[in-house]
C-alpha positions in Angstrom: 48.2 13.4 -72.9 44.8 13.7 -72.3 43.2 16.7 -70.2 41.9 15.3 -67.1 38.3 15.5 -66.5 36.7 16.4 -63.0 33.6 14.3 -62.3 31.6 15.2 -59.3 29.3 12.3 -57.7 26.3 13.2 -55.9 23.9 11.3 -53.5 20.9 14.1 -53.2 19.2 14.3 -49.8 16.0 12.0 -48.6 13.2 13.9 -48.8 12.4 12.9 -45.0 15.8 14.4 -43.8 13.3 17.9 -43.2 10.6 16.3 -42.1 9.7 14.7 -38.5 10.6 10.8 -39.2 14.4 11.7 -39.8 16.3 9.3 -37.8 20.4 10.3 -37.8 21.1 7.0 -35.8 19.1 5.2 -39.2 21.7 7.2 -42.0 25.1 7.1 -40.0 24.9 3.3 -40.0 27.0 2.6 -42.6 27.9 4.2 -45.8 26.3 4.1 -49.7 28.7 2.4 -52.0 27.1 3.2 -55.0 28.7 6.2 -56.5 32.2 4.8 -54.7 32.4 2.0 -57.1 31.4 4.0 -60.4 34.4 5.9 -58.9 36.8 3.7 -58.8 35.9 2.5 -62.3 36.2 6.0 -63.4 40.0 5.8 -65.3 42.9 7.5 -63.2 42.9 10.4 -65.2 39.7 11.8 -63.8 39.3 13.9 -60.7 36.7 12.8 -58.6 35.0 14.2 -55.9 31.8 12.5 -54.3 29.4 14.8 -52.4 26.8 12.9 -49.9 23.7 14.8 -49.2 20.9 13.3 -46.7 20.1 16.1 -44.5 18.6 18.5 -47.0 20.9 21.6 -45.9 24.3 20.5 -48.6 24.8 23.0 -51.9 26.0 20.0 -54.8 29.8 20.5 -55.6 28.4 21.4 -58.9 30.5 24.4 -60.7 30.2 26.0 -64.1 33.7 24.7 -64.9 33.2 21.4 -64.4 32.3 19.1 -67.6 30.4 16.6 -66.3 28.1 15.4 -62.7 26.6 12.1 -61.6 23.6 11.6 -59.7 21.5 9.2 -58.5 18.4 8.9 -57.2 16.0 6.3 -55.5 12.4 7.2 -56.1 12.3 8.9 -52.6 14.5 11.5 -53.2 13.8 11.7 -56.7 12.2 15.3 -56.1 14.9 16.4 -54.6 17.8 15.1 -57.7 15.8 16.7 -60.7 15.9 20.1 -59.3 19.6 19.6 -58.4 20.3 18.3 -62.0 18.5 21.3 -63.4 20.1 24.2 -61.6 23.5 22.7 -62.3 23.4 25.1 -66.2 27.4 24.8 -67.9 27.4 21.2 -66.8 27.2 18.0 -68.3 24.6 16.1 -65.9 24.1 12.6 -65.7 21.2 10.8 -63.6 20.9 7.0 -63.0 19.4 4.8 -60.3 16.4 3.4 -59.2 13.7 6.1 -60.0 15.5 6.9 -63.1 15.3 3.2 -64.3 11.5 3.4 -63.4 10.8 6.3 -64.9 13.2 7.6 -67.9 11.1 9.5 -69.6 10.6 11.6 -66.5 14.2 11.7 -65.9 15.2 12.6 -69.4 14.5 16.6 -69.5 16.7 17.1 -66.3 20.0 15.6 -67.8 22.0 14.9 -70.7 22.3 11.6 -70.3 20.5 9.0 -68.2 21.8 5.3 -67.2 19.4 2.8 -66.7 20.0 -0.2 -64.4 23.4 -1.4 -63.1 26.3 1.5 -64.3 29.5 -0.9 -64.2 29.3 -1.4 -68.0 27.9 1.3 -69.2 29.5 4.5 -67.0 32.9 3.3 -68.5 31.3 3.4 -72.1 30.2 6.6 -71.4 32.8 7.9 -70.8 35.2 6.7 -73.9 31.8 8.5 -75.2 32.3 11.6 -73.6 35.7 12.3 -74.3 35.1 11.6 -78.4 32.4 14.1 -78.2 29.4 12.1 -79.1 28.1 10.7 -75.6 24.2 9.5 -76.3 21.0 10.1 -74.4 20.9 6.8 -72.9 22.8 4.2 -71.4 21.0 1.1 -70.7 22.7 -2.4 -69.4 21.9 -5.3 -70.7 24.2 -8.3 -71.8 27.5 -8.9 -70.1 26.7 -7.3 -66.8 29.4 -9.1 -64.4 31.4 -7.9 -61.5 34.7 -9.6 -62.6 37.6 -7.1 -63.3 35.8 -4.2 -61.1 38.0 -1.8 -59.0 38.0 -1.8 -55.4 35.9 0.8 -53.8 37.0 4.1 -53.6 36.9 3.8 -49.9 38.7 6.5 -49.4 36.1 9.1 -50.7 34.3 8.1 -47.5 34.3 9.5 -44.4 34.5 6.7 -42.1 33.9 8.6 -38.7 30.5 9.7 -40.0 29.6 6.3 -39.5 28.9 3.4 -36.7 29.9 0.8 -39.2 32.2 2.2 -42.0 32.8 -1.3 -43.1 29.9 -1.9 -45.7 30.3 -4.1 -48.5 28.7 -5.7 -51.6 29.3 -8.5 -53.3 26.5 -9.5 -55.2 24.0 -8.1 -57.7 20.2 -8.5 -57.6 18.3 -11.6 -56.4 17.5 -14.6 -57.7 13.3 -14.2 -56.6 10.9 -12.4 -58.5 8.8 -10.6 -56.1 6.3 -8.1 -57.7 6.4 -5.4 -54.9 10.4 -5.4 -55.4 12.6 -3.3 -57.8 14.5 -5.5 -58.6 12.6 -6.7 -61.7 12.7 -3.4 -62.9 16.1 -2.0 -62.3 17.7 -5.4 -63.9 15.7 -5.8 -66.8 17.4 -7.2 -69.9 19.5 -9.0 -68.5 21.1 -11.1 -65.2 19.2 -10.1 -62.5 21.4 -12.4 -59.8 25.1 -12.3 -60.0 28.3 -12.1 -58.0 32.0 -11.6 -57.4 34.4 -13.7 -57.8 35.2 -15.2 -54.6 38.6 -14.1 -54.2 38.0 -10.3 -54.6 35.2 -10.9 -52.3 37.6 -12.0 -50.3 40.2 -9.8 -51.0 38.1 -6.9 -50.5 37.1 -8.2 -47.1 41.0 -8.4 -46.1 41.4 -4.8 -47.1 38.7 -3.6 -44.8 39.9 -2.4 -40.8 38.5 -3.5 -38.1 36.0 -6.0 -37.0 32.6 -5.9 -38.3 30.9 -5.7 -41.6 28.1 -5.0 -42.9 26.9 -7.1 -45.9 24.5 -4.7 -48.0 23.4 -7.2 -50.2 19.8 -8.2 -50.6 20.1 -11.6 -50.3 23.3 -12.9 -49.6 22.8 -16.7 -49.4 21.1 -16.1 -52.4 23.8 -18.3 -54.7 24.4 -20.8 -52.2 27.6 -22.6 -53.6 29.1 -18.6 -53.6 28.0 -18.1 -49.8 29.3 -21.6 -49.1 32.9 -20.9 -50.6 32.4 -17.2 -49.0 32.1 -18.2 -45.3 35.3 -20.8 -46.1 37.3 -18.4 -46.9 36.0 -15.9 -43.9 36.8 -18.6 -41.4 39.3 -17.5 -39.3 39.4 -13.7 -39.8 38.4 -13.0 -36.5 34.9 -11.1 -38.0 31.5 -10.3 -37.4 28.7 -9.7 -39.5 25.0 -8.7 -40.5 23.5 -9.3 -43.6 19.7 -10.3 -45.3 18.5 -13.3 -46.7 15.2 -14.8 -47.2 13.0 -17.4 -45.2 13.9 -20.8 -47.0 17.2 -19.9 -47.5 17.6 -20.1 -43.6 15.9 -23.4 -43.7 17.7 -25.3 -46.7 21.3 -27.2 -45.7 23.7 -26.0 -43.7 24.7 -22.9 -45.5 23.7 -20.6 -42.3 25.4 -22.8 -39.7 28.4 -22.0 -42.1 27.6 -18.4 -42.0 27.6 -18.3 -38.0 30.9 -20.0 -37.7 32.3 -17.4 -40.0 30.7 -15.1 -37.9 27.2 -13.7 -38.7 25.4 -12.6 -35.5 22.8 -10.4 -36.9 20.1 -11.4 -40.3 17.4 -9.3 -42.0 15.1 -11.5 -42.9 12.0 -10.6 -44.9 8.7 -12.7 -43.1 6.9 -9.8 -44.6 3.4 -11.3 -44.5 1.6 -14.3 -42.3 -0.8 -15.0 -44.8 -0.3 -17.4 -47.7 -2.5 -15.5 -49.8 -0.8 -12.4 -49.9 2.7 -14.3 -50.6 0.7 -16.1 -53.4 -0.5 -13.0 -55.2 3.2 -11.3 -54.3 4.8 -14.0 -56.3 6.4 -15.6 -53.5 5.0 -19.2 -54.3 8.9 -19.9 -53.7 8.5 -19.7 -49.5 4.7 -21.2 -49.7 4.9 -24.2 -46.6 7.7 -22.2 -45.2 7.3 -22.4 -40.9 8.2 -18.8 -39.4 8.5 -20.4 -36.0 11.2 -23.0 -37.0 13.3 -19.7 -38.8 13.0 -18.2 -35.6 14.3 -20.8 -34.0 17.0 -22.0 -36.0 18.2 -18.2 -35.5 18.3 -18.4 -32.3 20.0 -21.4 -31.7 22.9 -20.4 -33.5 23.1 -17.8 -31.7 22.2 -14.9 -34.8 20.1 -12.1 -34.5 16.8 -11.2 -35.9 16.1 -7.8 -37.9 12.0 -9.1 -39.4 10.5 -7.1 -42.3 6.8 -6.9 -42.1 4.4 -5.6 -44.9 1.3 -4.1 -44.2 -2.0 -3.9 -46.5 -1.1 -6.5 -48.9 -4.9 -7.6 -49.8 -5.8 -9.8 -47.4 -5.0 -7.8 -44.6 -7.6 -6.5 -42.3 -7.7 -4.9 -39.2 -6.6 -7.7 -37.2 -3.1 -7.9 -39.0 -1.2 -5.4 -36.8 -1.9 -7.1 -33.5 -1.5 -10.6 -34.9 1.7 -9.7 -36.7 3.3 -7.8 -33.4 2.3 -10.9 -31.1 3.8 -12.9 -33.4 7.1 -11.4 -33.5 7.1 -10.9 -29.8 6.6 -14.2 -29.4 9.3 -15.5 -31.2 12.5 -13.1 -29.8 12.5 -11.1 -33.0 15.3 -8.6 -32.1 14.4 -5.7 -34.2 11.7 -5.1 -36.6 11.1 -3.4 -39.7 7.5 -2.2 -40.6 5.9 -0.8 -44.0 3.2 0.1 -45.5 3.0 -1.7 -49.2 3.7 0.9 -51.6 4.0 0.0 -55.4 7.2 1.4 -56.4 7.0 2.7 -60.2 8.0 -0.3 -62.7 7.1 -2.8 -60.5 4.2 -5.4 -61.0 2.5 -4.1 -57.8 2.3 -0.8 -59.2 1.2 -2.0 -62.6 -1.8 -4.6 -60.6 -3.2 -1.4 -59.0 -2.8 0.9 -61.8 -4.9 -1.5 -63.8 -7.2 -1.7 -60.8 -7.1 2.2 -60.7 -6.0 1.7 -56.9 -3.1 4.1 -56.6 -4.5 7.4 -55.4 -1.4 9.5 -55.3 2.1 10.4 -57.8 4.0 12.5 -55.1 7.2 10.7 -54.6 7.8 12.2 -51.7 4.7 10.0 -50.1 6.7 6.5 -51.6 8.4 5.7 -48.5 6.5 2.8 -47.0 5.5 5.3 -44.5 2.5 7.1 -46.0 -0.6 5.0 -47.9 -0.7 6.0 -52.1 -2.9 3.6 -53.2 -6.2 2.5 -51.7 -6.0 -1.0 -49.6 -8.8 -3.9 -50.2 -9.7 -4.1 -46.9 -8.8 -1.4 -44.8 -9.5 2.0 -45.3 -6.1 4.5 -45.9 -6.8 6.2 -42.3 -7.0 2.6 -40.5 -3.6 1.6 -42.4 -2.0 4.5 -41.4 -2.6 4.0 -37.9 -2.1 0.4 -37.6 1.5 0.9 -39.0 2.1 3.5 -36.2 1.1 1.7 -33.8 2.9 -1.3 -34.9 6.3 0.4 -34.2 4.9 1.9 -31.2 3.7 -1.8 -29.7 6.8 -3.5 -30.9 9.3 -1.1 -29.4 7.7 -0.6 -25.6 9.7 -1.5 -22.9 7.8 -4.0 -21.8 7.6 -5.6 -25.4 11.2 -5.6 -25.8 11.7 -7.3 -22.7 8.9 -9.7 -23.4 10.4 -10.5 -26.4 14.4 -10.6 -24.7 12.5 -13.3 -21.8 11.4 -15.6 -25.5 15.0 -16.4 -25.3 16.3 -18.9 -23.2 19.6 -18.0 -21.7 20.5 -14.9 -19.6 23.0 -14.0 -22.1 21.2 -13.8 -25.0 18.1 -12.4 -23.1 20.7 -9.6 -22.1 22.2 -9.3 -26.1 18.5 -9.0 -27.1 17.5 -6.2 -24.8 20.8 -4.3 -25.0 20.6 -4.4 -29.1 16.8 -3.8 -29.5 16.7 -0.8 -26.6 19.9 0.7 -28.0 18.4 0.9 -31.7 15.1 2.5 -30.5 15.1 3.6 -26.9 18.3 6.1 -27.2 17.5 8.7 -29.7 18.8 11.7 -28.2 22.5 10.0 -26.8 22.8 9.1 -30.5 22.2 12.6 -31.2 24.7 13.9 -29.7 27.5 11.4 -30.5 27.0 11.5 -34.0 27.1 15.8 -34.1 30.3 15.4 -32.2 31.5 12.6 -34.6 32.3 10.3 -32.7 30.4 7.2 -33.8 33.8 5.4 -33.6 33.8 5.2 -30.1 30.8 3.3 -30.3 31.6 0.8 -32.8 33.4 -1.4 -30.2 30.2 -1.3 -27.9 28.4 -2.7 -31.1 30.6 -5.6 -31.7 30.5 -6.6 -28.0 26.7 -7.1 -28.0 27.4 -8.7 -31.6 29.7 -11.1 -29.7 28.6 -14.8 -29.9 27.0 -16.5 -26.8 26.4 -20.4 -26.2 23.9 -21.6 -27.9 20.2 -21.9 -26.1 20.1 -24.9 -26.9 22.7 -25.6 -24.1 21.1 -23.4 -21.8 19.2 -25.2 -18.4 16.0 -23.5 -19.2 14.8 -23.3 -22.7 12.3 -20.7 -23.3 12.1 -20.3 -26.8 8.8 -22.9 -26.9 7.3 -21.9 -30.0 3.6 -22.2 -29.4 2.6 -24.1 -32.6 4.8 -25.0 -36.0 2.0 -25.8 -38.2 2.0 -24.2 -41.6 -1.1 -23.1 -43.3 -2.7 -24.1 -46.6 -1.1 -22.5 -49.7 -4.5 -22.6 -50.9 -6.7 -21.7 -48.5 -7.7 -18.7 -46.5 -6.8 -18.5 -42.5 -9.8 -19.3 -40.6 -10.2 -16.5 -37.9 -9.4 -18.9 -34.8 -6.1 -19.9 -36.8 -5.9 -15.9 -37.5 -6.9 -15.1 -33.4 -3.9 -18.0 -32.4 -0.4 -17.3 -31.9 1.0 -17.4 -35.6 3.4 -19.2 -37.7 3.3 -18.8 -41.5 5.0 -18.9 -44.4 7.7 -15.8 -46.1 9.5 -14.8 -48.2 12.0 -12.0 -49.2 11.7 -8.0 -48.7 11.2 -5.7 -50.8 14.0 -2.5 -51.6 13.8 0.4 -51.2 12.7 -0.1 -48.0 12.4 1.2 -44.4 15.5 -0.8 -43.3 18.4 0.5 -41.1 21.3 -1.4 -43.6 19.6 0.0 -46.9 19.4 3.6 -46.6 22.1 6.1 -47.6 24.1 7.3 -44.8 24.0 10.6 -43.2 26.3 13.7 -44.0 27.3 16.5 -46.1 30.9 16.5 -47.1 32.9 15.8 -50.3 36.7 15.0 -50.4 39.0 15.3 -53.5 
């Protein structure tokens, strides 16, 4: 019989977790999943233990007498997962995710092995590898990446009352558009870079999980839309609710998201990132050119969903006038909650290649790549004006009186009401949040959640319809806004966003503790 091995999985903290944007609320929404399913793949003969870090104060679970670690790292916390991987001397260290990918040769000297993109093909290998002996440098997917056969989540390696929604889930890979300030390029390259479950174990999964709501962490989830069709079947009748992400034409095409609200989504991330055709052109989002923003909005709201909007900010033919126009706009059309960045060219994408060859990118400290700070230098704006247009963005968007502007776009009391309560209890309620979560009892707050989640009658129905969107027309994919059409309300075209990103459901989740 074969001597069990003991594997310890760690998440290393977010650099930001010292510094003064760290948000508990953000990274107690819902857990990472990430090193749960390399542990359930992980045969029954290995000891696992996972270790979460995101508040910079954890010691890894690392000890002299263990044979082997596995880390991963986005490129935000990159900093902090080479020095953990160096320090941990008597162990056999393995590093894989997003940075790593990106960047193996800077990876490399920290670890004794490295896996590059997706690790449910090649962690098993590695480990019929490591127990003959002659484990190699590298793992890299390729061919036959597919999620058929894969173990449920260790869910139980996760502490569910760290978090206000311990029912995340995942049940694709990738995305089907190529976007050049995305990772996703990079992190799937050589092979499929769109694929998902089978139905029934997404299904099955779903059955398994308590409770309510879910979270859907996938970035685009209608993205195979005979998969989502046969999904939201199945969901029908299970009593759930849901948020999720999905892109601008996907919202628009068929009747796949009326399917999704009857099987109970209330709440979309949806990337508009830009309202100017020019930047979506040079993104390589030519895919959601001729899109209308207003008529997304809209057919949102009438069923009754949600919006979380993800705005990008000094894409090249931004000026000044960008962070007004694009915070009217989303006022304007009831956005719930919004999501803003500064463009940062994430290593091994093609935006970071385009302004590397334009010798554009001003700065290598991964702890500045984290949408918040400006590395590279804009085409039209200066770094200082970016900087303070982004701030003041989130500081416009999130007034009082701009969430209840934004609430009054609707046009029923009740979903004026589900707007206001949602958007003021994401942003307005730091310190209450606080508290709750250091007395761990985020639980007690999930039910609140799924009450505002609740569906309301459509506006459609209601006596007074608000929601009037002030123009639909859709500009030009070849032309540049004029600066009347940039002064007017605004309606444009978009596309999908861009990960890692400043997004509540796409962060790793907050906590220090690791369970046998």
């Amino acid at each position: 019989m074969q001597r069990p091995l003991r594997v310890t999985f760690l998440l290393p903290a977010l650099t930001e977790a010292t510094g003064p944007f760290w948000r508990p609320i953000k990274y107690s929404l819902f857990p990472p999943l990430g090193l749960a399913t390399l542990a359930a793949i992980s045969r029954p003969t290995i000891r696992r233990r996972s270790s979460t870090s995101t508040s910079g104060r954890c010691r890894p679970t690392i000890r002299r007498t263990s044979p082997s670690s596995r880390s991963t790292s986005p490129t935000p916390i990159a900093p902090t997962g080479s020095p953990i991987a160096t320090r941990a001397r008597g162990v056999f260290v393995a590093l894989g995710g997003l940075h790593v990918t990106s960047l193996p040769a800077e990876a490399a000297p920290h670890a004794d092995a490295i896996f590059l993109g997706p690790g449910e093909q090649t962690f098993p290998q590695f480990l019929t590898d490591f127990r003959a002996g002659r484990s190699a440098r590298v793992y890299q997917s390729t061919s036959g990446r597919t999620l058929d056969r894969v173990p449920p989540i260790r869910r139980d390696l996760i502490a569910r009352r760290r978090y206000l929604v311990p029912n995340s889930i995942v049940v694709t890979r990738g995305c089907p558009q190529h976007c050049d300030f995305c990772y996703k390029d990079a992190f799937f390259t050589g092979g499929r870079t769109f694929y998902t479950q089978r139905v029934d174990d997404a299904l099955a999964e779903i059955d398994r999980l308590p409770g309510r709501h879910l979270y859907f962490l996938d970035d685009h989830l209608l993205g195979d839309p005979r998969f989502a069709a046969d999904l939201f079947s199945g969901m029908r009748g299970m009593n759930r609710l849901f948020q999720g992400a999905a892109t601008v034409d996907s919202v628009l095409r068929g009747d796949l998201i009326e399917r999704a609200a009857e099987a109970g989504l209330r709440s979309l991330f949806v990337g508009f990132e830009t309202l100017t055709p020019g930047n979506l052109a040079r993104s390589g989002k030519r895919q959601n050119l001729g899109r209308d923003y207003s008529a997304v909005a809209a057919r949102l709201h009438s069923l009754g969903i949600m919006i979380n909007g993800s705005f990008v900010f000094g894409m090249d033919d931004d000026d000044g006038d960008v962070f007004r126009r694009t915070v009217d706009w989303a006022i304007e059309q009831g956005i719930t909650t919004a999501t803003f960045h500064i463009q940062t060219p994430y290593p091994g994408t093609g935006l970071a290649a385009r302004l590397d060859a334009q010798q554009r990118i001003t700065t290598r400290d991964w702890d500045l790549y984290d949408t918040r700070h400006v590395v590279y230098q804009p085409a039209r704006l200066s770094p200082e004006a970016l900087k303070r247009g982004y701030d003041w963005a989130y500081r416009e968007f999130y007034r009082w009186s701009s969430i209840g502007r934004a609430a009054w776009a609707h046009g029923s009391r009740k979903h004026q009401a589900k707007h206001f309560f949602y958007a003021a209890g994401w942003k307005k309620f730091e310190r209450a949040w606080n508290v709750v979560i250091r007395a761990r009892q985020l639980g007690l707050m999930t039910p609140l959640l799924e009450a505002v989640l609740s569906k309301v009658p459509s506006w459609h129905n209601a006596p007074h319809d608000r929601h009037q969107p002030t123009t639909s027309a859709v500009l030009d994919p070849g032309s540049r806004p004029r600066a009347e059409d940039r002064a007017a309300p605004l309606r444009a075209i978009a596309g999908s966003a861009a990960r890692p990103r400043d997004q509540p459901h796409r962060d790793p989740g907050f906590g220090c503790e690791a369970i046998d």
